[in-house]
N, CA, C and O atoms as a MOPAC input file, in Angstrom:
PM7 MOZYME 1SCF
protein

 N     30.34800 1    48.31700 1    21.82400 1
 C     31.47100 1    47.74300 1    21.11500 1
 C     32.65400 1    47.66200 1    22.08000 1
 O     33.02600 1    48.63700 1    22.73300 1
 N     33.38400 1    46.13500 1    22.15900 1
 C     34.30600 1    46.35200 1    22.64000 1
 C     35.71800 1    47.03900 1    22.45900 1
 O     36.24100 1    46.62100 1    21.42600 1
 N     36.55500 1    48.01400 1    23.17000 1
 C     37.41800 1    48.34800 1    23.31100 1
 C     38.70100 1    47.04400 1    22.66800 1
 O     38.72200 1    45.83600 1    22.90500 1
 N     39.84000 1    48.03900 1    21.64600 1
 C     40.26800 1    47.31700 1    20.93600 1
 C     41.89400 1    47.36600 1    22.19100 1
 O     42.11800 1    48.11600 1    23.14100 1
 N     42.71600 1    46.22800 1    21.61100 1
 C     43.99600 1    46.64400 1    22.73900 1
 C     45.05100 1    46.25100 1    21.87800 1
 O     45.51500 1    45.11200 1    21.93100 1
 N     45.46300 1    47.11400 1    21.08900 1
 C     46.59900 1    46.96100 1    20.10600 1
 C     48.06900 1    46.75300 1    20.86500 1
 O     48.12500 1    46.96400 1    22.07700 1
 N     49.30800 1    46.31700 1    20.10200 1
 C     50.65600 1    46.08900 1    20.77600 1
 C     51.33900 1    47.61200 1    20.92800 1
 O     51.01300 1    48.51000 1    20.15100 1
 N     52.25000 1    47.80900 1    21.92500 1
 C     52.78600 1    48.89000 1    21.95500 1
 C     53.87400 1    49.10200 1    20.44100 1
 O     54.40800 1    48.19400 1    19.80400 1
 N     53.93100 1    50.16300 1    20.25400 1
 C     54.76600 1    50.27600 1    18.66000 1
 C     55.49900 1    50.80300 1    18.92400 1
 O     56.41200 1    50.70800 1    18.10400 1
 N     55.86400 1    51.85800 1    20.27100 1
 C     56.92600 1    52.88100 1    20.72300 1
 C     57.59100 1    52.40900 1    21.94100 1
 O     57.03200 1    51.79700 1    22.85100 1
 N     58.77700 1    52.72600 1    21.88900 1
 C     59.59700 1    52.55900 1    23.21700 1
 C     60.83800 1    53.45600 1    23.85100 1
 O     61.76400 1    53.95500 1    23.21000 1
 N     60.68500 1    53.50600 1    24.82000 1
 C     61.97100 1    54.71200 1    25.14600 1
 C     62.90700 1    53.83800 1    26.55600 1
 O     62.39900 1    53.36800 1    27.57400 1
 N     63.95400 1    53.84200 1    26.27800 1
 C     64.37100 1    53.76600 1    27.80500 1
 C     64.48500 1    54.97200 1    28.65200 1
 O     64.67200 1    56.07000 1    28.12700 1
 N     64.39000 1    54.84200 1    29.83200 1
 C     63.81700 1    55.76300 1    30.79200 1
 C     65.03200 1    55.89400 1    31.79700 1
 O     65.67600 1    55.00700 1    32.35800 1
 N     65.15600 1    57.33600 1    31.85600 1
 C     66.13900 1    57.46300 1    33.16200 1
 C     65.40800 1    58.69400 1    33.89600 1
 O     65.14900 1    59.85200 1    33.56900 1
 N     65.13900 1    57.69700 1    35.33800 1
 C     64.04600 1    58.46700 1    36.13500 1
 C     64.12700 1    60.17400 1    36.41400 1
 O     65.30500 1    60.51100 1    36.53700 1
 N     63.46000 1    60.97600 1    36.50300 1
 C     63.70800 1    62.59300 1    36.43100 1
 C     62.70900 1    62.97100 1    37.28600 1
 O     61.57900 1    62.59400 1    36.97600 1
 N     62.90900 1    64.00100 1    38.87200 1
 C     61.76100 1    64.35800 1    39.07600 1
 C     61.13600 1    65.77500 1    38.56700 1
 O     60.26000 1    66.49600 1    39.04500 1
 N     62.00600 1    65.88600 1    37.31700 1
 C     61.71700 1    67.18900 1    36.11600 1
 C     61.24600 1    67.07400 1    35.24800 1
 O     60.25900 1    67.74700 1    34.94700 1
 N     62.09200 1    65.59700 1    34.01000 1
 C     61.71800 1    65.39800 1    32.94200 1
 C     60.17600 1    64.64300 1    32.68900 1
 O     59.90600 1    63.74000 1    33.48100 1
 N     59.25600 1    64.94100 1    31.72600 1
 C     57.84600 1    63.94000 1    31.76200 1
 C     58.59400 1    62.95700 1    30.46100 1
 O     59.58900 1    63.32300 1    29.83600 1
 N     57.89100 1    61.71200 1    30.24900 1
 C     58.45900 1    60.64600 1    29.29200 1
 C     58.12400 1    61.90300 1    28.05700 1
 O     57.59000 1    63.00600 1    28.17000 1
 N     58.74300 1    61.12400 1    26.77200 1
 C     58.65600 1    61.51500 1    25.52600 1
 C     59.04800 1    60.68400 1    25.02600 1
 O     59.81800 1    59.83200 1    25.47000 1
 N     58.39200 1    60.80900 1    23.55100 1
 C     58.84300 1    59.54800 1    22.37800 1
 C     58.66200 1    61.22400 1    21.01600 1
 O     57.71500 1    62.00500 1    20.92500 1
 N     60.01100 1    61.19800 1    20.18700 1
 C     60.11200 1    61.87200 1    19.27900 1
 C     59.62600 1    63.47400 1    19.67300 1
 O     58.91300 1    64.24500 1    19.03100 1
 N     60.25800 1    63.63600 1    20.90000 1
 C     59.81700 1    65.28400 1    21.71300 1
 C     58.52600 1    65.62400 1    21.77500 1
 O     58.04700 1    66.75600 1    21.71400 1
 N     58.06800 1    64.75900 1    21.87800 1
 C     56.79800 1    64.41100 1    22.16100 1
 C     56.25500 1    63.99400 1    23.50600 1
 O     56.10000 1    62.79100 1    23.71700 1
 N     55.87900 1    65.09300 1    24.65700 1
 C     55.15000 1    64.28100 1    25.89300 1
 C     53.93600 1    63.27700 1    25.69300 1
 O     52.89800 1    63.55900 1    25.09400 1
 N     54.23200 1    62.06200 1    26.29000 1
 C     53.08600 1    61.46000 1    25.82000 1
 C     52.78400 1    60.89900 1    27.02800 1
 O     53.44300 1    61.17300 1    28.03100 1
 N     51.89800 1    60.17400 1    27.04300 1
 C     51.82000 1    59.09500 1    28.40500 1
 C     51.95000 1    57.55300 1    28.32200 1
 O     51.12000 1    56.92100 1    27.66900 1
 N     52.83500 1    57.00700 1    28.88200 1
 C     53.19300 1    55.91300 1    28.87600 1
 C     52.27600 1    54.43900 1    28.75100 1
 O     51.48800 1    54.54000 1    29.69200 1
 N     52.08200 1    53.53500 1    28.27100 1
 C     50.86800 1    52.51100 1    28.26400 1
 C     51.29800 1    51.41900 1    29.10200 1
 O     50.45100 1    50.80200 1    29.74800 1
 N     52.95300 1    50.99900 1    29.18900 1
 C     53.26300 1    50.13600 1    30.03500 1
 C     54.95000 1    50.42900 1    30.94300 1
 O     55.65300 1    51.38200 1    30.60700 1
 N     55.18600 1    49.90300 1    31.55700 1
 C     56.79100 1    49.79700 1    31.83000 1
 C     57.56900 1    48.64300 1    32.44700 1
 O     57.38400 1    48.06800 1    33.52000 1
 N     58.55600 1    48.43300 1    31.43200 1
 C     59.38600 1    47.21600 1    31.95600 1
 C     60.32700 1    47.51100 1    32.71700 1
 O     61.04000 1    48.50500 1    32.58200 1
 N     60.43100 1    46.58300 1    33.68500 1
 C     62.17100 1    46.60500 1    34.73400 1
 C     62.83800 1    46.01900 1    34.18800 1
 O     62.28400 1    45.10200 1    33.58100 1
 N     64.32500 1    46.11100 1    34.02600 1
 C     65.38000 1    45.13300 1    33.33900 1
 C     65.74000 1    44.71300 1    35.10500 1
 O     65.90600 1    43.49600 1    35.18800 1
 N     65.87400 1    45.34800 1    36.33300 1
 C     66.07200 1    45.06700 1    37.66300 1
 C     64.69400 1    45.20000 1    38.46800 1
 O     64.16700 1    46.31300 1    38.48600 1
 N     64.22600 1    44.38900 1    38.97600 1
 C     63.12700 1    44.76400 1    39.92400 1
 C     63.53400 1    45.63600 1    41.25400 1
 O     64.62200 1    45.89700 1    41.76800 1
 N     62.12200 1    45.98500 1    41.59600 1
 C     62.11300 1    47.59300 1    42.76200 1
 C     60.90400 1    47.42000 1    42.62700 1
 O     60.04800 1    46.57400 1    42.36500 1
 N     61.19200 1    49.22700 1    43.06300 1
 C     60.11100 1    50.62200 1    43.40600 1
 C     60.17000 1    51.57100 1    42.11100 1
 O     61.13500 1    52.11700 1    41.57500 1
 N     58.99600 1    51.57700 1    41.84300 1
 C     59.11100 1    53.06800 1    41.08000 1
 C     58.09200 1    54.02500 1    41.47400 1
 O     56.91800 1    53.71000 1    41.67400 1
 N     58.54900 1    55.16600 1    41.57900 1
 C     57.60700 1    56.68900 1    41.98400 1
 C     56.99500 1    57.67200 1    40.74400 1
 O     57.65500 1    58.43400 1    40.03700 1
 N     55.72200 1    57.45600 1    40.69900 1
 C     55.15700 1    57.96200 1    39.09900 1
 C     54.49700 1    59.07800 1    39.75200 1
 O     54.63300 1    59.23000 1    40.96600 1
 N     53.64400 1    60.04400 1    38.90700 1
 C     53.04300 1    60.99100 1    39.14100 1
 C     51.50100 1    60.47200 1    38.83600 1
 O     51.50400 1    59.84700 1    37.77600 1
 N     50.37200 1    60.52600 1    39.34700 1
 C     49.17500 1    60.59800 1    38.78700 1
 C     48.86900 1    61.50700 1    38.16800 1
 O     49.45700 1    62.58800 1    38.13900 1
 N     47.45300 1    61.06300 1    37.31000 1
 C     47.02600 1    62.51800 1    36.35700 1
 C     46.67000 1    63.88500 1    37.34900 1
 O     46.63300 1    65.00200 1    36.83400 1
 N     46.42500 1    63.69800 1    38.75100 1
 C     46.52200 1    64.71100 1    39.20400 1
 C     47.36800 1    65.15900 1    39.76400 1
 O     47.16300 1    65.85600 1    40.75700 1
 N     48.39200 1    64.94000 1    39.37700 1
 C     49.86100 1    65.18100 1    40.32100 1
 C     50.37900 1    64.86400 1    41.17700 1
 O     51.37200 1    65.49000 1    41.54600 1
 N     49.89800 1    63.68200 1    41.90100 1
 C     49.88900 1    63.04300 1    42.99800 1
 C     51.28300 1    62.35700 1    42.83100 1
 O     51.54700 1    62.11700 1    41.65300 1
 N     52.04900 1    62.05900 1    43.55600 1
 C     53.42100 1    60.96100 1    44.05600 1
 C     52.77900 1    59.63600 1    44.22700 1
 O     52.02800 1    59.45500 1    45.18500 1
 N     53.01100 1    58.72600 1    43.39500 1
 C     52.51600 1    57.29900 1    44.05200 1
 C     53.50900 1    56.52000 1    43.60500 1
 O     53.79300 1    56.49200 1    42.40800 1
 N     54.40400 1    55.51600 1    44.87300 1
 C     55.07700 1    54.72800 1    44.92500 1
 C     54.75200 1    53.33300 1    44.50100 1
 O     53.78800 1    53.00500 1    45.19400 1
 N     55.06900 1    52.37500 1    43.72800 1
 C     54.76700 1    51.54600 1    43.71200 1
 C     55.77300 1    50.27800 1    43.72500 1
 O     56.58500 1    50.01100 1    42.83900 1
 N     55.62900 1    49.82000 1    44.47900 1
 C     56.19900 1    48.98000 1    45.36500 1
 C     56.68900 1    47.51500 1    45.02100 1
 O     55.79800 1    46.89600 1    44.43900 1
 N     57.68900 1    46.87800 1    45.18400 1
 C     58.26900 1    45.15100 1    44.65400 1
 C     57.53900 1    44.53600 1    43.34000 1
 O     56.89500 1    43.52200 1    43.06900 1
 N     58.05300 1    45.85800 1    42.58300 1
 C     57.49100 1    45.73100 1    41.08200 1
 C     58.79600 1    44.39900 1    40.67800 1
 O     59.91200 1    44.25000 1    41.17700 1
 N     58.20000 1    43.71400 1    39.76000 1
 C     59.29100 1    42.60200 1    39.26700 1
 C     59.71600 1    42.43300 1    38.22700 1
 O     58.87000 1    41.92500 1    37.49000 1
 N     60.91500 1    42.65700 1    37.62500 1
 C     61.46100 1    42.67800 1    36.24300 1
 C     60.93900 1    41.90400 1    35.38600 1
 O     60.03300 1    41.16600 1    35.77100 1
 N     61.36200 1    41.86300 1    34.01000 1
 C     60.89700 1    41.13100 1    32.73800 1
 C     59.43600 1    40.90100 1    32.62900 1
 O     58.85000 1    39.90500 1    32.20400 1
 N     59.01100 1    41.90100 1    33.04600 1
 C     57.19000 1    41.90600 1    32.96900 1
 C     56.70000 1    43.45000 1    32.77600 1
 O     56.86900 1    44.45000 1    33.47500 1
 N     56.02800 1    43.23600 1    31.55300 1
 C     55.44500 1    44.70100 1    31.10400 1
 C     54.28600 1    44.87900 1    31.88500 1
 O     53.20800 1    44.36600 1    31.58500 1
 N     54.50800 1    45.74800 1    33.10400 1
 C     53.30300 1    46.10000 1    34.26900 1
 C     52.72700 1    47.23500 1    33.22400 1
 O     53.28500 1    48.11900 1    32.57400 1
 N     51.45900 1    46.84400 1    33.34500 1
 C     50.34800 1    47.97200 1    32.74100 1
 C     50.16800 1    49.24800 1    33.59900 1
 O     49.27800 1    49.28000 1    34.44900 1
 N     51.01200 1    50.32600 1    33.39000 1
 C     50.94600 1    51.38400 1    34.42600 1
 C     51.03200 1    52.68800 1    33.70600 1
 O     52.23500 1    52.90300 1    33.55400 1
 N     50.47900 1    53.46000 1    33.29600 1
 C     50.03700 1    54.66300 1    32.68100 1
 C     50.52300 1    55.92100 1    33.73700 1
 O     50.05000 1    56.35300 1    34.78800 1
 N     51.71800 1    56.28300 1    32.90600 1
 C     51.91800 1    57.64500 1    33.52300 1
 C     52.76000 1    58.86700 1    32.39100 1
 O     52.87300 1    58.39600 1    31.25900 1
 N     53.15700 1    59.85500 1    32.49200 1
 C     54.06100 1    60.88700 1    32.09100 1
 C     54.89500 1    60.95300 1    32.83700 1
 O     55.35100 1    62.09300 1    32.91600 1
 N     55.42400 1    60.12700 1    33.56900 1
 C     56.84000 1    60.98200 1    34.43400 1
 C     56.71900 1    59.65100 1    35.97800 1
 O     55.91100 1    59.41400 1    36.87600 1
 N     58.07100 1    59.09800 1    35.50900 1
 C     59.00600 1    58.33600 1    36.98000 1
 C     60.08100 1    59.10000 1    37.24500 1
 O     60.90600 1    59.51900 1    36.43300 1
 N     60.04100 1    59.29100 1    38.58000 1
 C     60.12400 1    60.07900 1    39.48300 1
 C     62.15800 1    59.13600 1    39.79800 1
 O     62.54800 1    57.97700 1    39.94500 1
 N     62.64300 1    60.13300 1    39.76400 1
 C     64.17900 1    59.42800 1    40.11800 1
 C     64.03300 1    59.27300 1    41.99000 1
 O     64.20300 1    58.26200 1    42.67000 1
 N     63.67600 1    60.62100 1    42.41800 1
 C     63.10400 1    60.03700 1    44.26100 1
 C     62.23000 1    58.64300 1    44.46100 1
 O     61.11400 1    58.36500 1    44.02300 1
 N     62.69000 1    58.24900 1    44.87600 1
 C     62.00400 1    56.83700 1    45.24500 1
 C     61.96000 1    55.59100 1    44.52200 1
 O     61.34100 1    54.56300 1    44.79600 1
 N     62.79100 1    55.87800 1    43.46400 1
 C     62.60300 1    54.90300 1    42.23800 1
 C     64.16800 1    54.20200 1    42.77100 1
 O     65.25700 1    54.68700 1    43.07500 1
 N     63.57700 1    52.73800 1    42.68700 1
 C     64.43300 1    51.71100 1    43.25200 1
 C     64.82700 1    50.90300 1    42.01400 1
 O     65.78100 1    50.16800 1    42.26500 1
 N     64.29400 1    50.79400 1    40.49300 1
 C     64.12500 1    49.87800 1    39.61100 1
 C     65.18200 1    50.33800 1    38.62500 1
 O     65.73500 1    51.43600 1    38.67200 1
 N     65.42300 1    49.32100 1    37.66100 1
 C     66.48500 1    50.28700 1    37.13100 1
 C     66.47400 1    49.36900 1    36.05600 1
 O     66.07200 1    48.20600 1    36.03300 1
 N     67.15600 1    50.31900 1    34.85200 1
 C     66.99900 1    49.46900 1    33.62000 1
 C     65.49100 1    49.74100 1    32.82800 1
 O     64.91600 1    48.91400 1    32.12100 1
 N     65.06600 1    50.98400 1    33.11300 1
 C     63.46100 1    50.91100 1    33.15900 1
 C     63.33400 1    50.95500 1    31.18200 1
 O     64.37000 1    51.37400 1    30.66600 1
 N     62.26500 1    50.59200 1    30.23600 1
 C     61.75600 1    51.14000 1    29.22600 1
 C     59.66600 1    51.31600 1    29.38700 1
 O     58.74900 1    50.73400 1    29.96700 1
 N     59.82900 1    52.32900 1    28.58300 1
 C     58.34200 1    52.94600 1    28.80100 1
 C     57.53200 1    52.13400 1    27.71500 1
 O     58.03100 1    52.47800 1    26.64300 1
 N     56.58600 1    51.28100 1    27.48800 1
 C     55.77300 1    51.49700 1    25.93400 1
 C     55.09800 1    52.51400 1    25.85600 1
 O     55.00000 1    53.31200 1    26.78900 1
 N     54.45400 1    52.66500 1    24.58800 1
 C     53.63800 1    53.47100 1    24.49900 1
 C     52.51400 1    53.08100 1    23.15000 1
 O     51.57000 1    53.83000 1    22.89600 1

């Protein structure tokens, strides 16, 4: 059976933390997409804790990128919101 891909229903705007993980209603969750209101860089964590930069990301486009936590080091983008 194929895998279903519903619309995101949650949203947070994001101000990058290399402390805070995202949340929606104090709730850590993990993120399903993220928009730039400014294009950049943003620095996420992988599920294994890893630092990964990602690079001449471009505004007004919901990049499919799954994480808990953008990283304020290295994060060039701004204006960010998370779906979920």
């Amino acid at each position: 059976m194929a895998a279903t891909i519903d619309p995101s229903n949650q949203y947070v705007n994001v101000t990058p933390s290399d402390t805070a993980l995202l949340s929606y209603n104090g709730n850590v969750k993990t993120c399903r997409g993220i928009l730039l209101g400014v294009a950049g860089d943003i620095a996420i964590k992988d599920d294994a804790g890893n630092t990964v930069v990602i690079s001449g990301l471009a505004a007004a486009i919901i990049h499919p990128i799954a994480t808990q936590q953008i990283l304020s080091t290295s994060t060039t983008a701004t204006d960010i919101c998370a779906f979920f």
